[in-house]
N, C-alpha and C positions, 0 to 999 in steps of 0.2 A: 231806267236803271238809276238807284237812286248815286247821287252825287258822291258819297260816302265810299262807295267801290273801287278799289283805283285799277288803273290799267292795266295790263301786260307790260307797259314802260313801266310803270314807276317800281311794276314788281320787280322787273330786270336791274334796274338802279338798286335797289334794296339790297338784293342780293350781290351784285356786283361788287359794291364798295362794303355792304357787310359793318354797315354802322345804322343810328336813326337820325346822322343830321338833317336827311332832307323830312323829318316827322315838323309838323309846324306847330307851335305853342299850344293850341288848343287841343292836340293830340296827345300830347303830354302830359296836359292838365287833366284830360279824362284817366290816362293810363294811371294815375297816380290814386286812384279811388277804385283801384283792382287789386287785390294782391292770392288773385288765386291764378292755376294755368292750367286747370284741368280742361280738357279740349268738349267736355261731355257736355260741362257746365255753356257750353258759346257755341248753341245752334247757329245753321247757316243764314236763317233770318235772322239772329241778332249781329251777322255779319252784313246784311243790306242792311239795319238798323243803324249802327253806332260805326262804320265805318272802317272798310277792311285793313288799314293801318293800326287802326285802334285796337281792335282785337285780336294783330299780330302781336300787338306791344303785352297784353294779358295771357296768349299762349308762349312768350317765349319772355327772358331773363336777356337784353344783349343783342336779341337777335339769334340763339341759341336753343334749342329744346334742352327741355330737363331729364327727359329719359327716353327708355324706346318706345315706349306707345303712345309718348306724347309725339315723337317725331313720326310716326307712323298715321294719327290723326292731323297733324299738321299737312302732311302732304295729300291727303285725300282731302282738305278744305283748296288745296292749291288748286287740285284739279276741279275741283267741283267751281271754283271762281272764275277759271281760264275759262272754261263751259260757257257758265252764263256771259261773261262779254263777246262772246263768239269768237275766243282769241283759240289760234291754233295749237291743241294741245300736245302736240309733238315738243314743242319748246318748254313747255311745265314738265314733263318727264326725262328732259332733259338736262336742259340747264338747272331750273329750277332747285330739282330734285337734288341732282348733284352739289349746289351748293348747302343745302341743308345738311346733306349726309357729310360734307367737308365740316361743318359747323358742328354737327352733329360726334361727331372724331375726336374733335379738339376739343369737348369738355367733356367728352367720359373717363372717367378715373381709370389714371395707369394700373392694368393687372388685372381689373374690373374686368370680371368674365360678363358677357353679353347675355341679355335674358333670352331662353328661347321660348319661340312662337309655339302656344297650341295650335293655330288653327294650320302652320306649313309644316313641313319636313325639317327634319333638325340641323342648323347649321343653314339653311333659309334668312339671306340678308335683308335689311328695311327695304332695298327698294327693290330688291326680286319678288318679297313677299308683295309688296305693294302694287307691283305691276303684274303680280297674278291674280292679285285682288279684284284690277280694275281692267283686267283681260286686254294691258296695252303691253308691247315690248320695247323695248329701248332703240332707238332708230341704230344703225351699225353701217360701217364703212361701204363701200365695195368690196375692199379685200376680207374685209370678214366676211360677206356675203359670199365672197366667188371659194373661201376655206367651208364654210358650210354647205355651201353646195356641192361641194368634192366630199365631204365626211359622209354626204348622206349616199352620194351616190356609191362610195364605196363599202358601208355598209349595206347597201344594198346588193351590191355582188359577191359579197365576203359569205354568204353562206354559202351560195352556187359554188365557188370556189374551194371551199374547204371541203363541201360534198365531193368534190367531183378529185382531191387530193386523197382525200381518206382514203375512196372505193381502186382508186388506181396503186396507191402504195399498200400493196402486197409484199413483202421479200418472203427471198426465198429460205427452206427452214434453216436453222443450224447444222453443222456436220458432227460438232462433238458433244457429249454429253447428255446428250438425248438417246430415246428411245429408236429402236429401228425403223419402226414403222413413221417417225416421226421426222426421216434424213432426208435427203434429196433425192428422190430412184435415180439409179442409170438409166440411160434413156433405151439399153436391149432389155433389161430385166428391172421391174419394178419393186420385185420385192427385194433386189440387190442397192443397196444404197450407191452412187456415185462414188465417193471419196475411195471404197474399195472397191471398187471397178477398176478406179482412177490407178489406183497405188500398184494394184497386181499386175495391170497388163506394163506398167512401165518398168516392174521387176522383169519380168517375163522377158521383153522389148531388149531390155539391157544387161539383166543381170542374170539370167539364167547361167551362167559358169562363172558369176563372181563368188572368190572364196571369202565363204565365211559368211552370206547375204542371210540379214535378218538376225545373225548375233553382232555383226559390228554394230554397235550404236553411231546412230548421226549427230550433226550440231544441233544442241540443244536452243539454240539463240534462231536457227533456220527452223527447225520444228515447229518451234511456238510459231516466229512470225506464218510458217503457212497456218497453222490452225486458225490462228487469228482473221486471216483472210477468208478461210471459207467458214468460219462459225457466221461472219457476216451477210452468209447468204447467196450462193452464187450457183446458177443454173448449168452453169460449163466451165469447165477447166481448162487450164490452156498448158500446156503438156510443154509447150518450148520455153515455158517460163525458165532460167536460169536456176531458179531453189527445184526446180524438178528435177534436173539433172545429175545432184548427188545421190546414188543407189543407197546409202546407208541412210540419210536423210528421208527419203519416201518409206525404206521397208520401217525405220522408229515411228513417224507419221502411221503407219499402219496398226501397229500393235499400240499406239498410244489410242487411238481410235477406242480399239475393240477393249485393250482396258479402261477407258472412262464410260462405256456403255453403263445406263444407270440399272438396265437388267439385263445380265449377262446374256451371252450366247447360249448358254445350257440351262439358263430360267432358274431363277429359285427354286420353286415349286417341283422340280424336276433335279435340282443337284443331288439331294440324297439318295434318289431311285438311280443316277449314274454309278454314285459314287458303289453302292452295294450290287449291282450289276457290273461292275467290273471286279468284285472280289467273289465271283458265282464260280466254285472250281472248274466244273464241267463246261469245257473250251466252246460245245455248240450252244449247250443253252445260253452263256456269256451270251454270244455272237448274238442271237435272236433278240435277248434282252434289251440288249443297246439296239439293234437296229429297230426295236417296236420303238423305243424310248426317243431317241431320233425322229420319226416318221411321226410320233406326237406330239412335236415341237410346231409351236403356232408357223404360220404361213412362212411369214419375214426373215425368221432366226432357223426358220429347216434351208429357206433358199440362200441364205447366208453363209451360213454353213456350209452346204453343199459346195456354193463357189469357191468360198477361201480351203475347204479341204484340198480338191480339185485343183486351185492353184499350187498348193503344198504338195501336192502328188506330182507335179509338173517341175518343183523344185527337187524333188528328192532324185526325181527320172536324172536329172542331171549331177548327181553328188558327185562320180568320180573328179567334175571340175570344182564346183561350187564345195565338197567337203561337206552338206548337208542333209544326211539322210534320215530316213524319219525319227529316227529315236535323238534326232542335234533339233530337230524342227520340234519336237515333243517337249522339249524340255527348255524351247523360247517361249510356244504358243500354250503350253500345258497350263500355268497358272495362270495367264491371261485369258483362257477362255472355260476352263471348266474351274467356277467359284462362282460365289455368290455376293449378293449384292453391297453386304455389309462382312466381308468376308476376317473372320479373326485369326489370330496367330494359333490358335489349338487347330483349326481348322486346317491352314496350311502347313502344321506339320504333321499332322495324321494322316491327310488326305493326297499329299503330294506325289507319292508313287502314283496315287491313281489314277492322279492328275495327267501325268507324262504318260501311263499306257493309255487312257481313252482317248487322247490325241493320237499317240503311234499306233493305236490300234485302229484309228478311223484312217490315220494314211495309207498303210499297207493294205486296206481292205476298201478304198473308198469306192470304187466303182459296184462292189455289191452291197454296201448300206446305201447308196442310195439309185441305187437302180430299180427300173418301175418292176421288174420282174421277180416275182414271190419264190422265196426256195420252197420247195417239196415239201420240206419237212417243218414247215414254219406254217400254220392257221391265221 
């Protein structure tokens, strides 16, 4: 190795103190019959030639690169020098490196946006680029080591985990606002959604001789917070809850239900065929009318139906206490459940008488509109 090469010492002194006193006159002399620093121009053989001080003093100004590919060529002769003396290059990518990039800092012009690299990814720094160049990594603590080993093994199990989060978190549907078919069944009857399960038998339970049940309204502050609890999804109700308690609070919870239904209990498609089969003079063809018209309601909204008449027939059984007999029940449950989806103001006042008979006319007659047994006179 010729003489001219200097050490892994003298390179570490160099950088260390970051001046050229220890450069000796004759190095100086040479340097002074250079005035270019292009890295392209000072192959590695004219680095064993003319001596590897020498030709730091021609690639840098100070001790300093002048730009970023000159600092990027500078440290690829680093390594390629540490190589040939068989000095260990863990410390050239190291130290080395480091203090170039320090050097490298302090004479780029403040504001002076950074050139970026074609050959890396953008925002790729001199010695990331550099050390992916020369396929080395920068040596790192233990404790960086024992963080990287925790990042990977956790993304390693962060997929299993979110698979296995996704497939388990199911809730259960909403109670309000939605479609029937789309509620939580009771657990006797599926096509009866929960919430009206819930609400009747706790009328029933309590209120069946309370006066006035179903026209006193409840607190509207206890309403909402129950809706708010089971829109959130809930498989069972718990009946001894204290907001269960208020009779007028669960019958408003009821009829709030069935009026936020996004398609009524008597179906769009089907309110006009009510509404003109309740003005059919002749009392039996009426009758038959409505109960085909009934019996052609999808699955959900005929079994829905049937229950809450059925409980409404159970309220009326009791009026001399309660004061509720079908034509007071007709004219709570009347607008709430025969209209339509987008229902307007001509509509509700044209339609409204006929709104309160096809209710009282399904309660006083419930057990034969939905009884499996066909009248005689009905095909």
């Amino acid at each position: 190795m010729p003489s001219r090469v200097p050490s892994l010492r003298m390179l570490r002194s160099f950088f260390t103190d970051g001046s050229l006193d220890s450069l000796g006159t004759s190095e100086d002399a040479r340097s002074k019959r250079h005035s270019t620093s292009d890295l392209s121009d000072v192959p590695f053989s004219a680095v064993r030639k003319e001596g590897w001080l020498h030709c730091k003093q021609i690639l840098t100004k100070k001790g300093k690169a002048e730009d970023r590919e000159d600092m990027l060529a500078w440290i690829k002769v680093i390594r390629e020098n540490s190589k040939a003396e068989g000095e260990d290059p863990g410390f050239a990518s190291q130290a080395l490196i480091n203090k170039k990039l320090n050097d490298y800092r302090k004479v780029s012009p403040a504001g002076t946006k950074p050139d970026s690299s074609p050959k890396g990814p953008r925002g790729l720094g001199i010695r990331a680029e550099f050390l992916k160049q020369t396929g080395t990594s920068a040596p790192r603590s233990p404790r960086q080591d024992a963080a990287v080993t925790k990042d990977e093994s956790s993304s390693q199990k962060a997929p299993w985990g979110i698979n296995i989060m996704k497939k388990n978190k199911k809730s259960a549907p909403r109670a309000f606002g939605v479609r029937l078919e789309e509620c939580q069944p009771a657990p006797d009857n599926k096509n009866v959604p929960l919430i009206v399960e819930a609400c009747c038998k706790v009328v029933e339970d309590r209120g069946l001789e309370y006066m006035g049940i179903y026209r006193v309204p409840g607190n509207n502050a206890v309403v909402s917070s129950l809706q708010e609890q089971l829109n959130k999804g809930v498989t069972e109700i718990n009946l001894q809850d204290e907001r269960w308690q208020d009779l007028n609070v669960i019958s408003s919870l009821l009829k709030s239900f069935f009026r936020k239904l996004p398609e009524p209990l008597f179906t769009d498609d089907k309110y006009n065929d009510f509404i003109e089969a309740n003005r059919i003079e002749d009392a039996s063809e009426r009758m038959r009318t409505l109960r085909k018209l009934i019996r052609d309601l999808p699955g959900h909204y005929y079994e829905t139906l049937k229950f809450l008449v059925g409980h409404l027939k159970t309220i009326a059984d009791h009026s001399e206490k309660n004061k509720m007999e079908p034509r007071n029940l007709a004219l709570v449950f009347g607008p709430t459940l025969v209209r339509t989806s987008e229902d307007n103001m001509t509509d509700m006042v044209t339609h409204m008488p006929d709104r309160y008979k096809i209710v009282e006319t399904l309660i006083q007659h419930s057990d034969w509109f939905f009884s499996d047994k066909e009248d005689k006179g009905e095909k």
